[in-house]
Biopython code that builds the backbone (N, CA, C, O; Angstrom):
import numpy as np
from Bio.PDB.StructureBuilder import StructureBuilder

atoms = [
    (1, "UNK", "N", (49.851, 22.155, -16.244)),
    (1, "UNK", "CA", (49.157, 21.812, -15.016)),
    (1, "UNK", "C", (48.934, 23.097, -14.213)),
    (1, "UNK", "O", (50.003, 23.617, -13.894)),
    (2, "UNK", "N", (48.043, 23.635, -13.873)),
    (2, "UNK", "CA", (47.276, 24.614, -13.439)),
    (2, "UNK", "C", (47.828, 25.021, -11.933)),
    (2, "UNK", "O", (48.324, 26.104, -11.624)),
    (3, "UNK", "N", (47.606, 23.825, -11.037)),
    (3, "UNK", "CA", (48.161, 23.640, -9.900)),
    (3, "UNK", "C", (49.835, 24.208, -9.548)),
    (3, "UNK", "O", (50.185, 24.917, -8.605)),
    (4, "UNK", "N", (50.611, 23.678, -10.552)),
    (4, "UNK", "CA", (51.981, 24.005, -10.325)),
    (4, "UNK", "C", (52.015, 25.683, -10.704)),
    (4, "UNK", "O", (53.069, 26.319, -10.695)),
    (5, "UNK", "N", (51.103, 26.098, -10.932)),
    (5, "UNK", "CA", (51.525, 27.889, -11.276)),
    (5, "UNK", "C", (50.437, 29.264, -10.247)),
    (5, "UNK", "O", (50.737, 30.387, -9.841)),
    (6, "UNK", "N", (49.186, 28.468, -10.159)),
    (6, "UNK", "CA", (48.097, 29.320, -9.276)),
    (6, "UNK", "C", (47.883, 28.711, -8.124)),
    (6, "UNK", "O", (47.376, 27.590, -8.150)),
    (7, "UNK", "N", (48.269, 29.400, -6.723)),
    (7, "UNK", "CA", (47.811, 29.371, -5.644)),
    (7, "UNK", "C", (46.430, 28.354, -5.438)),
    (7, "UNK", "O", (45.579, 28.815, -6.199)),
    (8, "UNK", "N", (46.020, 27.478, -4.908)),
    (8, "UNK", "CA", (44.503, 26.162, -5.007)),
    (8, "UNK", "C", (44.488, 25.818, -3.449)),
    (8, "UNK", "O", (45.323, 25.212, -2.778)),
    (9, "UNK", "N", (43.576, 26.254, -3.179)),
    (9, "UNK", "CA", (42.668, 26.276, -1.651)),
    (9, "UNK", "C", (42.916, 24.530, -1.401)),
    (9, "UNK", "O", (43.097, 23.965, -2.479)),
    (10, "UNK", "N", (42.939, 23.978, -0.691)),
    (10, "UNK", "CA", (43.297, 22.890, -0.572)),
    (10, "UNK", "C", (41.872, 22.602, 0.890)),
    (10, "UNK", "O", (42.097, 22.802, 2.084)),
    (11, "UNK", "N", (40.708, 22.183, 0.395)),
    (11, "UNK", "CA", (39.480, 22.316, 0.706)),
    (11, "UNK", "C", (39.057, 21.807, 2.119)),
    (11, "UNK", "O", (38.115, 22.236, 2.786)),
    (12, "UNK", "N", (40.076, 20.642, 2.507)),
    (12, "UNK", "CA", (39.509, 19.557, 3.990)),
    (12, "UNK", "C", (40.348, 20.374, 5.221)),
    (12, "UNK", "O", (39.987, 20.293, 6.395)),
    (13, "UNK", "N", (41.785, 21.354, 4.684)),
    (13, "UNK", "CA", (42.232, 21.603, 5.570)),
    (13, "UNK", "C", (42.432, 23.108, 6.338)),
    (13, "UNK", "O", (43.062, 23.451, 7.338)),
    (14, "UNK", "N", (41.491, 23.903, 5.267)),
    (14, "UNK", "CA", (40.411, 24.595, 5.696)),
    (14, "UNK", "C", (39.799, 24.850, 6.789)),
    (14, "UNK", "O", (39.595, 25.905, 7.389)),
    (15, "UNK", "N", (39.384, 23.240, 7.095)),
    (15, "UNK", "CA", (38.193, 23.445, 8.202)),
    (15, "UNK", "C", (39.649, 23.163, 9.659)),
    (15, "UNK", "O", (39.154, 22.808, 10.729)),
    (16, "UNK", "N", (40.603, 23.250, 9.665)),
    (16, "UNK", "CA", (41.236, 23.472, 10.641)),
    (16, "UNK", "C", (42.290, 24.352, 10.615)),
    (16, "UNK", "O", (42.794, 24.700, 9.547)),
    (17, "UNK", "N", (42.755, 24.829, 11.897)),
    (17, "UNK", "CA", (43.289, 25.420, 12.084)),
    (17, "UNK", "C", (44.731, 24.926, 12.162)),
    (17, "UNK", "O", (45.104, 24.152, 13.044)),
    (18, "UNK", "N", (45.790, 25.561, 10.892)),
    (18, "UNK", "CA", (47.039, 25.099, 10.703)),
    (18, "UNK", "C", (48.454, 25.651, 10.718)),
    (18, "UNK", "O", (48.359, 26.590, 9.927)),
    (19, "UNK", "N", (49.291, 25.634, 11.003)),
    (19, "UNK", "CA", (50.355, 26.614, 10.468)),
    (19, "UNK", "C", (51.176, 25.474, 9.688)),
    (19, "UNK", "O", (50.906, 24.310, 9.388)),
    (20, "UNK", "N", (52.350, 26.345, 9.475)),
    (20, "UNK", "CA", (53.272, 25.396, 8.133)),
    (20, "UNK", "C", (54.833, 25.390, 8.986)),
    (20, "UNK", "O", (55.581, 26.247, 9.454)),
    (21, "UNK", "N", (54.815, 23.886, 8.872)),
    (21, "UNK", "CA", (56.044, 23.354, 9.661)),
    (21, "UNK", "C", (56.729, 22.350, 9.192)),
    (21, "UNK", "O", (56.208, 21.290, 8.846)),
    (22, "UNK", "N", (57.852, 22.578, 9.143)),
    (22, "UNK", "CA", (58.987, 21.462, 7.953)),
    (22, "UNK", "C", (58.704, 21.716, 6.199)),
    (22, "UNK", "O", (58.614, 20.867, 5.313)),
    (23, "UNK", "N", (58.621, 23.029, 6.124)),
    (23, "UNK", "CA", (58.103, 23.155, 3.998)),
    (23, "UNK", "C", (59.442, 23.124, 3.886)),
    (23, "UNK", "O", (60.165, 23.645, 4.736)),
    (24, "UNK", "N", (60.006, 22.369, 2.580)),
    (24, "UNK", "CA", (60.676, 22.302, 1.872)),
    (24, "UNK", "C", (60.339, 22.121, 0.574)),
    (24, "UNK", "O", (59.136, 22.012, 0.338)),
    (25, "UNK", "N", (61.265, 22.050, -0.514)),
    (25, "UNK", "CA", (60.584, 21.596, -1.642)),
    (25, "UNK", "C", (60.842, 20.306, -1.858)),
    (25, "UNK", "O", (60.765, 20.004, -3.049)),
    (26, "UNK", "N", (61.191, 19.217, -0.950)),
    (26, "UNK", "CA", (60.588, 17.976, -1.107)),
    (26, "UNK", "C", (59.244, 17.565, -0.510)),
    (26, "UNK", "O", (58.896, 16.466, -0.942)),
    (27, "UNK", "N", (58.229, 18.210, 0.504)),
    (27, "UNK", "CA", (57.946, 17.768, 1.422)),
    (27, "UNK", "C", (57.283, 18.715, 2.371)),
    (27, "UNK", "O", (57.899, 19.780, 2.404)),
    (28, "UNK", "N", (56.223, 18.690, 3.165)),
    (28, "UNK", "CA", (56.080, 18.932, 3.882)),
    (28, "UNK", "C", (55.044, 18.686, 5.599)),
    (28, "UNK", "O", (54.441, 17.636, 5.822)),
    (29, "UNK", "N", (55.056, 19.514, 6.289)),
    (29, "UNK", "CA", (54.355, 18.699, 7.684)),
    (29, "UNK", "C", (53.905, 20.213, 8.017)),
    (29, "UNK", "O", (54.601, 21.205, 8.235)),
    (30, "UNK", "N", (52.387, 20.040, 7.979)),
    (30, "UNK", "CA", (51.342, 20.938, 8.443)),
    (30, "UNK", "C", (50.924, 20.677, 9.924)),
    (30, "UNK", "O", (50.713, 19.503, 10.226)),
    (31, "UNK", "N", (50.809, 21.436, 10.681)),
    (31, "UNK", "CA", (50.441, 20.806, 12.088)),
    (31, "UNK", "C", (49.303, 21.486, 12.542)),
    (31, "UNK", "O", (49.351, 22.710, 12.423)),
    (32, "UNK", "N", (47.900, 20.813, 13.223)),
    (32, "UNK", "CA", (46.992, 21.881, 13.281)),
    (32, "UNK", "C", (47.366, 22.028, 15.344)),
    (32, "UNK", "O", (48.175, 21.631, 16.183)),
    (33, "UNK", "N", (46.015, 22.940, 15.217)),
    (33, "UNK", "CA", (46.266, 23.498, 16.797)),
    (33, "UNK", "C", (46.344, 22.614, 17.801)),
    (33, "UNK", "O", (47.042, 22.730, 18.807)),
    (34, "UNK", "N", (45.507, 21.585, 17.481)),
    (34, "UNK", "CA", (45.540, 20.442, 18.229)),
    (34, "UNK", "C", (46.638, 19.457, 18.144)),
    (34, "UNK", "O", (46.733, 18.435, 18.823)),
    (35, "UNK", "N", (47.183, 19.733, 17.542)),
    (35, "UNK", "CA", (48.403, 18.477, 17.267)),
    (35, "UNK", "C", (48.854, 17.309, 16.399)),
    (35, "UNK", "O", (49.668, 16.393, 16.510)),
    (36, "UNK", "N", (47.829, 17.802, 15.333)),
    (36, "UNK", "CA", (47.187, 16.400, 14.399)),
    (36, "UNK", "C", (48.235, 16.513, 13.265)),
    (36, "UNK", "O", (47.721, 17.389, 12.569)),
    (37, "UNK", "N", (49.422, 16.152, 12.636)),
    (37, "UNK", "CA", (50.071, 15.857, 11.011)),
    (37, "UNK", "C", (49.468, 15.908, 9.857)),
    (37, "UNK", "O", (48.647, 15.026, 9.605)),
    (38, "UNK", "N", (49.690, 16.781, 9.047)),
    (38, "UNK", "CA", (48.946, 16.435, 8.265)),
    (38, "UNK", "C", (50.389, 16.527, 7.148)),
    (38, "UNK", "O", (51.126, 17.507, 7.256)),
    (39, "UNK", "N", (50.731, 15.337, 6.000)),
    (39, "UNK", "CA", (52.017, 15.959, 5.168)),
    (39, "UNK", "C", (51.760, 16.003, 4.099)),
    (39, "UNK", "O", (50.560, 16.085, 3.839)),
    (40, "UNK", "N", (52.598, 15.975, 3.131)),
    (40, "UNK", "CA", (53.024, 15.563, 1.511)),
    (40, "UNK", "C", (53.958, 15.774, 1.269)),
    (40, "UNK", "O", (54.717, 16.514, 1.895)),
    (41, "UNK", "N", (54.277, 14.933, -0.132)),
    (41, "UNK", "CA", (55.228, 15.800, -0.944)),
    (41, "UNK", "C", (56.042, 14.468, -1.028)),
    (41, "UNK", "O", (55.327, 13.601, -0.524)),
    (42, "UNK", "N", (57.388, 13.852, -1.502)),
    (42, "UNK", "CA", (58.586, 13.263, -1.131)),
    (42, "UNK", "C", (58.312, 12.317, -0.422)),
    (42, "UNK", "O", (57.769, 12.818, 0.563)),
    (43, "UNK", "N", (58.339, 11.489, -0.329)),
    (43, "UNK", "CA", (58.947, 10.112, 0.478)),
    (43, "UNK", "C", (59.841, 9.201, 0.761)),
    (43, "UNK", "O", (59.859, 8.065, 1.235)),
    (44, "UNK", "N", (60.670, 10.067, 0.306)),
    (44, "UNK", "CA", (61.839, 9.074, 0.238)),
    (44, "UNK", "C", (62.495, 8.698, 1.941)),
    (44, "UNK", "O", (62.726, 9.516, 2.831)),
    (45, "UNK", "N", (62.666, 7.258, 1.977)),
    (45, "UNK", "CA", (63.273, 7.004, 3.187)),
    (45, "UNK", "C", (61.901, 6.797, 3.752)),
    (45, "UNK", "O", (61.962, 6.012, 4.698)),
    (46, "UNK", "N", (60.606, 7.247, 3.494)),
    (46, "UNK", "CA", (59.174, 7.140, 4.733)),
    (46, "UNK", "C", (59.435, 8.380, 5.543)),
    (46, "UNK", "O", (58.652, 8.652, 6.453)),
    (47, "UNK", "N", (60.322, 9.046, 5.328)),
    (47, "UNK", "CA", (60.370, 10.404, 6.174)),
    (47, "UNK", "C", (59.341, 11.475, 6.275)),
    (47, "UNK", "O", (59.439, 12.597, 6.773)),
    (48, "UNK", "N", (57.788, 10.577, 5.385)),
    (48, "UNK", "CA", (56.587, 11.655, 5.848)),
    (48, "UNK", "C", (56.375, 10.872, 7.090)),
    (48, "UNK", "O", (55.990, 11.646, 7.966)),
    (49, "UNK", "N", (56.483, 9.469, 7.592)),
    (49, "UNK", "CA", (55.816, 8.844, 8.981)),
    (49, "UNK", "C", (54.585, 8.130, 8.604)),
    (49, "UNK", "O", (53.664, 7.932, 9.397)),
    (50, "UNK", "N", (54.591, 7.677, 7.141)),
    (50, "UNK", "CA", (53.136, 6.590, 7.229)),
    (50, "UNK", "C", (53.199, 5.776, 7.074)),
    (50, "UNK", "O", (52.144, 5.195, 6.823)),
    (51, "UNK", "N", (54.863, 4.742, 7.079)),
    (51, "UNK", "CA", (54.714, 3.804, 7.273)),
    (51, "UNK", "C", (55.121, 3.031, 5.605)),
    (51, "UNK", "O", (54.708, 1.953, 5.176)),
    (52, "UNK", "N", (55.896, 3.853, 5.044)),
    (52, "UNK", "CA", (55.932, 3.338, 2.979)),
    (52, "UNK", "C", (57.215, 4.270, 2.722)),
    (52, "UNK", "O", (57.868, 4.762, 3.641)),
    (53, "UNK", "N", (57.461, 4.428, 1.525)),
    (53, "UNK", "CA", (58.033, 4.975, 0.517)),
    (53, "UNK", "C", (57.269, 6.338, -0.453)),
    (53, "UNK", "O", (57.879, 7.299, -0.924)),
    (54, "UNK", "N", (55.613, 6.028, -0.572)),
    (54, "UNK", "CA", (54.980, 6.317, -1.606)),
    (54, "UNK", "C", (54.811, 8.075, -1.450)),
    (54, "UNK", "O", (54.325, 8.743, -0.537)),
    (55, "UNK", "N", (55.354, 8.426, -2.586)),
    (55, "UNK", "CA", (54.992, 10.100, -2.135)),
    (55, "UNK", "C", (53.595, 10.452, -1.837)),
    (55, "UNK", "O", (52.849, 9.722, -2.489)),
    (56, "UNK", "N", (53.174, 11.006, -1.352)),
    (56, "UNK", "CA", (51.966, 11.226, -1.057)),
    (56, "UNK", "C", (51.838, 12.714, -2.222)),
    (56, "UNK", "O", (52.922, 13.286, -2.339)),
    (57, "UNK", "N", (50.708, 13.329, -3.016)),
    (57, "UNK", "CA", (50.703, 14.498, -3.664)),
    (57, "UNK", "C", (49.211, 15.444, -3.075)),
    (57, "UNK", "O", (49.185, 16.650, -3.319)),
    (58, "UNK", "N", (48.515, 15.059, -2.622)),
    (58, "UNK", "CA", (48.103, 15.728, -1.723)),
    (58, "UNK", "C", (47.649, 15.514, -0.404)),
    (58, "UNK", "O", (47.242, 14.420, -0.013)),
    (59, "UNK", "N", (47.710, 16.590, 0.329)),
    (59, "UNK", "CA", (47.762, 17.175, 1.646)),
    (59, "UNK", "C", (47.360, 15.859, 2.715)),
    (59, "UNK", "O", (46.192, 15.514, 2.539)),
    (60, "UNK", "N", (47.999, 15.142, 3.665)),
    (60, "UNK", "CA", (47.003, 13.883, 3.741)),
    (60, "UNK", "C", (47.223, 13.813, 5.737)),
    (60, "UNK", "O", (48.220, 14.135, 6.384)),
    (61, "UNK", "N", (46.285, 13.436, 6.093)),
    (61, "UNK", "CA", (46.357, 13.655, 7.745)),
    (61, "UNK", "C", (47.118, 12.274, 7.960)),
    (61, "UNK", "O", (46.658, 11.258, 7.437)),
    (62, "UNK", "N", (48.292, 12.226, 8.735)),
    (62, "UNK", "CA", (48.904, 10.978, 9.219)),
    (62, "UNK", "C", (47.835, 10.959, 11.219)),
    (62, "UNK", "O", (47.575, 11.548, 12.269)),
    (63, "UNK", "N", (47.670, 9.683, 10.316)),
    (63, "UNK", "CA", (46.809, 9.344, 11.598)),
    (63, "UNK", "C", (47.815, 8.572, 13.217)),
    (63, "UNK", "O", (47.455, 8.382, 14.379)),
    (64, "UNK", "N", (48.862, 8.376, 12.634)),
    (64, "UNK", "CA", (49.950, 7.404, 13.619)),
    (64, "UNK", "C", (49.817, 8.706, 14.696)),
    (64, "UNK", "O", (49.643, 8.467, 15.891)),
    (65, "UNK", "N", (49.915, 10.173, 14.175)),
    (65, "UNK", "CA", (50.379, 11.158, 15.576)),
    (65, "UNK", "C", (49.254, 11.276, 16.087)),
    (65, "UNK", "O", (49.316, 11.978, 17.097)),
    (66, "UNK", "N", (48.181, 10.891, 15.846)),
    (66, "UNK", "CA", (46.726, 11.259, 16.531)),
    (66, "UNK", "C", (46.648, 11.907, 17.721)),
    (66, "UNK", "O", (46.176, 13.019, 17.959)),
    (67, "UNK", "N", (47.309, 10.871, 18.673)),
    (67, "UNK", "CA", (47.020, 11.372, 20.087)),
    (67, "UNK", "C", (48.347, 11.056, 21.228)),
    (67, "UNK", "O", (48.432, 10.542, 22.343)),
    (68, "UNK", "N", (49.612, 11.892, 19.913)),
    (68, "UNK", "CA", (50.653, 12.648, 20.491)),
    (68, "UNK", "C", (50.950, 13.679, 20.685)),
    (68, "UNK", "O", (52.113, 13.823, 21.064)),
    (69, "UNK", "N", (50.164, 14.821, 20.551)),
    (69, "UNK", "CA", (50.076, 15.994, 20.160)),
    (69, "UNK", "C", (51.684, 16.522, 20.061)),
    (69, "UNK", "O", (52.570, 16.794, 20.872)),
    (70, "UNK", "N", (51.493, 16.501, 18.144)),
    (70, "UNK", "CA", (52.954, 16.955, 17.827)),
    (70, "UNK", "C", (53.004, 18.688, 18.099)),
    (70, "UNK", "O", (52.073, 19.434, 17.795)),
    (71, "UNK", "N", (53.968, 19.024, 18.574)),
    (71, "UNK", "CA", (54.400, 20.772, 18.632)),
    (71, "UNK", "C", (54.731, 21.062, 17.157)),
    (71, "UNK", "O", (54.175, 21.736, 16.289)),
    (72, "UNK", "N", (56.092, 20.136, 17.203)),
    (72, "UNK", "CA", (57.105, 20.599, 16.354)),
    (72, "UNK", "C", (57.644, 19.471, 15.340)),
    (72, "UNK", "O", (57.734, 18.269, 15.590)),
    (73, "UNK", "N", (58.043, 20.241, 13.924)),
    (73, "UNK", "CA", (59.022, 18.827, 13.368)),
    (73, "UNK", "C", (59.671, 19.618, 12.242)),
    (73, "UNK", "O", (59.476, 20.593, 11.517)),
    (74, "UNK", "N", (60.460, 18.754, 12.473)),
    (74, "UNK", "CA", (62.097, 19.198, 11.665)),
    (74, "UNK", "C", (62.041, 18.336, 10.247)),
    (74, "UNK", "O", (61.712, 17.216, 10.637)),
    (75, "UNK", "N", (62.193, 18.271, 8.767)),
    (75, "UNK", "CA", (62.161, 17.167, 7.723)),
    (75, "UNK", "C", (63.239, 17.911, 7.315)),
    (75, "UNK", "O", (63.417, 19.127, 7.378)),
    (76, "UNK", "N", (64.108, 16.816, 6.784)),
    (76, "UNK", "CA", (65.405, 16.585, 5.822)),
    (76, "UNK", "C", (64.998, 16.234, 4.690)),
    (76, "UNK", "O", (63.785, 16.250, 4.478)),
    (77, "UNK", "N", (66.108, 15.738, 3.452)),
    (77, "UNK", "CA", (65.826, 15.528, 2.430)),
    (77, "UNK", "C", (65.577, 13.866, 2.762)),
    (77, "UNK", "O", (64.879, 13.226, 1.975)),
    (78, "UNK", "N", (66.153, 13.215, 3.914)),
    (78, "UNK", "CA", (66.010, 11.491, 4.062)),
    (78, "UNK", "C", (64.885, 11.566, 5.227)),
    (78, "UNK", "O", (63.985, 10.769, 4.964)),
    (79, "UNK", "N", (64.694, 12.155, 6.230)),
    (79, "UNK", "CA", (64.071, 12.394, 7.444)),
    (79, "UNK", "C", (63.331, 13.167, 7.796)),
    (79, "UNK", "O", (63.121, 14.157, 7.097)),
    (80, "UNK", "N", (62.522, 12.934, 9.297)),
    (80, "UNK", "CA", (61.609, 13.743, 9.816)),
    (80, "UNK", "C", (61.662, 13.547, 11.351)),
    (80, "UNK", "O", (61.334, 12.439, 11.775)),
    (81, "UNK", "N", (62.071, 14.584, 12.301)),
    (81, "UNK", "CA", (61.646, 14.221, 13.471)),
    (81, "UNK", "C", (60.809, 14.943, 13.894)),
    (81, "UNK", "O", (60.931, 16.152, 13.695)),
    (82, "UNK", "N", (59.619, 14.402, 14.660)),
    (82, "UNK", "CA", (58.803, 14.991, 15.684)),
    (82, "UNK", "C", (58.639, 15.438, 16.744)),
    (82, "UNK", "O", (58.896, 14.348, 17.256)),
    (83, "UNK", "N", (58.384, 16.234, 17.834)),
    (83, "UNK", "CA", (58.632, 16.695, 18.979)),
    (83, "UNK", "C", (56.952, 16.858, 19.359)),
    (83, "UNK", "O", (56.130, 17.519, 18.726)),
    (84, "UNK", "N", (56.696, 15.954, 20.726)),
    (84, "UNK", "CA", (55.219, 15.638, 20.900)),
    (84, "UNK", "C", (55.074, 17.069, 22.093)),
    (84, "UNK", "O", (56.130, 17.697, 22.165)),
    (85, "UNK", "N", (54.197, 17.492, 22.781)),
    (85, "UNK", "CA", (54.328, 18.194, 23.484)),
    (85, "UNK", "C", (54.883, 17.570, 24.907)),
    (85, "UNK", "O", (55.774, 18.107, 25.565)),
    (86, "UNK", "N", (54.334, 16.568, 25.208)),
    (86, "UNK", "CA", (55.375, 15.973, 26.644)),
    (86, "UNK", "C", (56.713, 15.821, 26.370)),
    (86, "UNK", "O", (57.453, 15.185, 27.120)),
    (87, "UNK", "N", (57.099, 16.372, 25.321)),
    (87, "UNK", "CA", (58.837, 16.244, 24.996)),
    (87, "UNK", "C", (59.522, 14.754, 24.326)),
    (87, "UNK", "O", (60.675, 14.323, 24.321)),
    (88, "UNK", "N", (58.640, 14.388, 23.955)),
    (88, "UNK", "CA", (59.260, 12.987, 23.516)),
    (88, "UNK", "C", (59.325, 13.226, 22.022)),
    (88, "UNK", "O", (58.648, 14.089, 21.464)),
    (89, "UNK", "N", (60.289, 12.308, 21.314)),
    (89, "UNK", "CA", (60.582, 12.791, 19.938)),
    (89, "UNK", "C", (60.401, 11.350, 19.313)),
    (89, "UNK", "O", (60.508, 10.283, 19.917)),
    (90, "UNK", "N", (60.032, 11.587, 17.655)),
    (90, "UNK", "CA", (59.659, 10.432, 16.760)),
    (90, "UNK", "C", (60.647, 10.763, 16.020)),
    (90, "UNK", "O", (61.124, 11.894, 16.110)),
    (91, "UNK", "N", (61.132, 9.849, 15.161)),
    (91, "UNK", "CA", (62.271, 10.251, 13.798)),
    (91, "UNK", "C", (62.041, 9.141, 12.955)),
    (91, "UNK", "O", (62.245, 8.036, 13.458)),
    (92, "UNK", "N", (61.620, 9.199, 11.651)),
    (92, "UNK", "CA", (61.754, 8.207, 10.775)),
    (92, "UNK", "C", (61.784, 9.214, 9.513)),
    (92, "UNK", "O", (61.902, 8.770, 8.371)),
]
sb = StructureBuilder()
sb.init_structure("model")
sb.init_model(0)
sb.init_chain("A")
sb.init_seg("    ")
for serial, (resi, resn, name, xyz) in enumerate(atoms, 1):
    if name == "N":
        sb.init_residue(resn, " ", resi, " ")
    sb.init_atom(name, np.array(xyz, "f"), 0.0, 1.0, " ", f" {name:<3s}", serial, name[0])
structure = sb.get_structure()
């Protein structure tokens, strides 16, 4: 599999502006400037926040944070908490 060895532009998220927040190698939570989730990876527990179990394998915008504007988030190997910018926190 090609993917697991060469670096692959990951094409929709591109068009925003992102940094990388919570990478692990189960998992992770991309956050753009605006505040929008975007995760993958692991699901165990629902600790990406969409609401399942199902790993997600690529890059996928969680629409639940829409218009919380997340800062920050922390993921475990069971969990994920969020930190919105008015200071209020999500954890699942």
């Amino acid at each position: 599999n090609n993917c697991d060895y060469v670096p692959t532009l990951i094409p929709f998220i591109s068009d925003y502006k992102c940094y990388i927040n919570g990478n692990f190698w189960w998992g992770m939570h991309l956050l753009t400037k605006c505040g929008r989730v975007i995760s993958f990876g692991d699901n165990t527990c629902g600790k990406l926040g969409f609401g399942d179990e199902i790993n997600i394998e690529k890059p996928t915008i969680n629409n639940f944070f829409d218009n919380l504007n997340i800062i920050k988030t922390i993921m475990s190997a069971f969990h994920s908490i969020f930190l919105t910018k008015s200071g209020s926190i999500y954890v699942c």
